[in-house]
Every structure is written in C-alpha cells, then in structure tokens.
C-alpha positions as CSV (number, residue, x, y, z in Angstrom):
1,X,83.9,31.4,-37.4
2,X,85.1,31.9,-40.8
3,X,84.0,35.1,-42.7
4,X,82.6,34.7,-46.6
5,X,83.1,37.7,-48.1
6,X,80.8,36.4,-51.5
7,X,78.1,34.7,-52.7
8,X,79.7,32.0,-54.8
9,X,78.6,28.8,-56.2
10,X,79.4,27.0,-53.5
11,X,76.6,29.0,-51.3
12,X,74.3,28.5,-54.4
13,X,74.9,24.7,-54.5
14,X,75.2,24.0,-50.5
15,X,71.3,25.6,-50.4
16,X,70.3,23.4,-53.2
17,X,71.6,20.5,-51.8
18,X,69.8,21.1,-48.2
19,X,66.4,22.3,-50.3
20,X,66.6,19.2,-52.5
21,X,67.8,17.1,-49.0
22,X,64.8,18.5,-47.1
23,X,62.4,18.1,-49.4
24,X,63.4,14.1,-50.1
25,X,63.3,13.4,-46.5
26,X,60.0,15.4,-46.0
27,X,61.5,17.1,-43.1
28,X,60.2,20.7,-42.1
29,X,62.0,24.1,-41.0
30,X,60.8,22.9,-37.6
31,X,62.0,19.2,-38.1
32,X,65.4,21.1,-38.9
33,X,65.4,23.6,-36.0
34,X,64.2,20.9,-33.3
35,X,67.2,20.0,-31.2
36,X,69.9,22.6,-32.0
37,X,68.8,25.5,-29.4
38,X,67.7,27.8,-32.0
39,X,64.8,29.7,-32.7
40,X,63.4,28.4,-35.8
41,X,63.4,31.7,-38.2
42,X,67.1,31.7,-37.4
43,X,68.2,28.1,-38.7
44,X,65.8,28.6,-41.7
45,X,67.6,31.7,-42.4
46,X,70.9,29.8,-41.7
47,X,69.9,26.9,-44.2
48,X,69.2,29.9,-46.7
49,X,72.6,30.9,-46.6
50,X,71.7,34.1,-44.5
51,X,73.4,33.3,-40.9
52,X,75.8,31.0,-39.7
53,X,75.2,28.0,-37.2
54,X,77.5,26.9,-34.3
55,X,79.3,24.0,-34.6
56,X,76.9,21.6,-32.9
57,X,73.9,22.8,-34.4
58,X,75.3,22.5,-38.0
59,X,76.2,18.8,-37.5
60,X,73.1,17.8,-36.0
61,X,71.2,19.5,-39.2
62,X,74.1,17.8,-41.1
63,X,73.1,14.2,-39.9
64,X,69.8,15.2,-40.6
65,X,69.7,15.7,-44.0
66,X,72.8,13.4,-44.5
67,X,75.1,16.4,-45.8
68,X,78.9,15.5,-45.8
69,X,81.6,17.2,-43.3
70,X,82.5,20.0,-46.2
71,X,79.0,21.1,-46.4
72,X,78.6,20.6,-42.5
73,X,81.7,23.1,-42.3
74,X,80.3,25.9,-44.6
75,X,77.1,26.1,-42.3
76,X,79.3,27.6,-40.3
77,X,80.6,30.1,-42.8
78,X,79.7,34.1,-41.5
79,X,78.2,35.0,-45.0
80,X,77.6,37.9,-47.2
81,X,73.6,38.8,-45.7
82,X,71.8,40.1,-48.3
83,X,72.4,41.1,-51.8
84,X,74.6,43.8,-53.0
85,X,73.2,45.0,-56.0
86,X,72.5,48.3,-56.9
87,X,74.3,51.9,-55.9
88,X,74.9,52.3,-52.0
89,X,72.4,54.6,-50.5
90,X,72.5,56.4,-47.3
91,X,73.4,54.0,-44.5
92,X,69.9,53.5,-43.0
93,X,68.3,52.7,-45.7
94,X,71.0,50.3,-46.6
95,X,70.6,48.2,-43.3
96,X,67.0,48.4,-43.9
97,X,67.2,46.7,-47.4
98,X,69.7,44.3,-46.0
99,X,67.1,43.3,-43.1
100,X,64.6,42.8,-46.0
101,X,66.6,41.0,-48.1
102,X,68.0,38.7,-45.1
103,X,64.5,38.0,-43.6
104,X,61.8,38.2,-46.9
105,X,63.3,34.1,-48.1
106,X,62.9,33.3,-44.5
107,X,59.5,34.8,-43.7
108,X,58.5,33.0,-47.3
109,X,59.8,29.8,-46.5
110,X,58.1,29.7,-43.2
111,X,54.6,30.7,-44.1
112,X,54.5,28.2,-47.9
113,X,55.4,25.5,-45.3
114,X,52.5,26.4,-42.8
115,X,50.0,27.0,-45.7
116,X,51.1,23.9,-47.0
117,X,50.7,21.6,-43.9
C-alpha cells in the first residue's frame, strides 16, 4: 500500500465526495461495510480518511457509491491518522490523542446514523 504522508485536498475532497455519494444514494455505514469482510467502525473510519482498505474492499465500496478508479485507488492510500497540530508531548499521550482523534469522527458518525434510523 501506498503511504500519504499529508492531509491534502485531495483527502478533503475524496471524503466529500463519498459523504455527498452516501448520502444521495441513502446508503448507511452498514450498507457500506456489508460485503467487504470488515468490521463496520473500521470502513467508516476508512471512508473518513482514517485507515486504508484492501484492494477488493475499496472497489466494492467504489461501485457502491459509483466513485471512479482514481478515488477507488486513494482508498487505499495508508494516511496521515489523526491531526498534527499543536507541540509534540510525551509519546503516550501523543498515541492517545491520535486514538482520539482517529476514532471520535468514527464513533460520531456511527451513533448520528443510529439516532437517526
């Protein structure tokens, strides 16, 4: 797998496109996550540009939400988890606040879709 060593504009516009692609075809996290192998907090954390996906699993969530072969290829980016802002701490903490970070869009996304449904 490719390593992404930044958050770009690309990240920012691939999650847009599957947020805006998601929410058009009313699929759910679940709807997403069905089929690949995956557990489902891991492919919503992948589709929020915190994990990559195997090959397979990003073109079946590619034909999904329709998503063209580039966009299918940078699901499978290794990205930058979390965000680095702020002054490095002591390393503990740091993967701590990266867990955080990684997980709290995740954890939100999941539970606005349940308390929506």
């Amino acid at each position: 797998m490719k390593q992404s060593s930044v958050y770009n504009e690309v990240s920012i516009a691939l999650i847009t496109e599957i947020l805006h692609a998601k929410a058009s075809k009313r699929l759910s996290w679940q709807d997403l996550a069905d089929g690949t192998g995956l557990g489902l907090a891991y492919v919503t954390a992948a589709l929020l540009g915190q994990q990559p996906l195997p090959e397979k699993s990003a073109k079946l969530i590619g034909e999904k939400l329709e998503l063209d072969t580039e966009m299918v290829a940078l699901l499978q980016v290794i990205p930058l988890s979390g965000r680095l802002i702020g002054v490095p701490r002591e390393p503990h903490i740091n993967r701590l606040d990266e867990t955080i970070q990684i997980c709290c869009c995740t954890l939100k996304a999941l539970a606005d879709e349940h308390v929506a449904a």
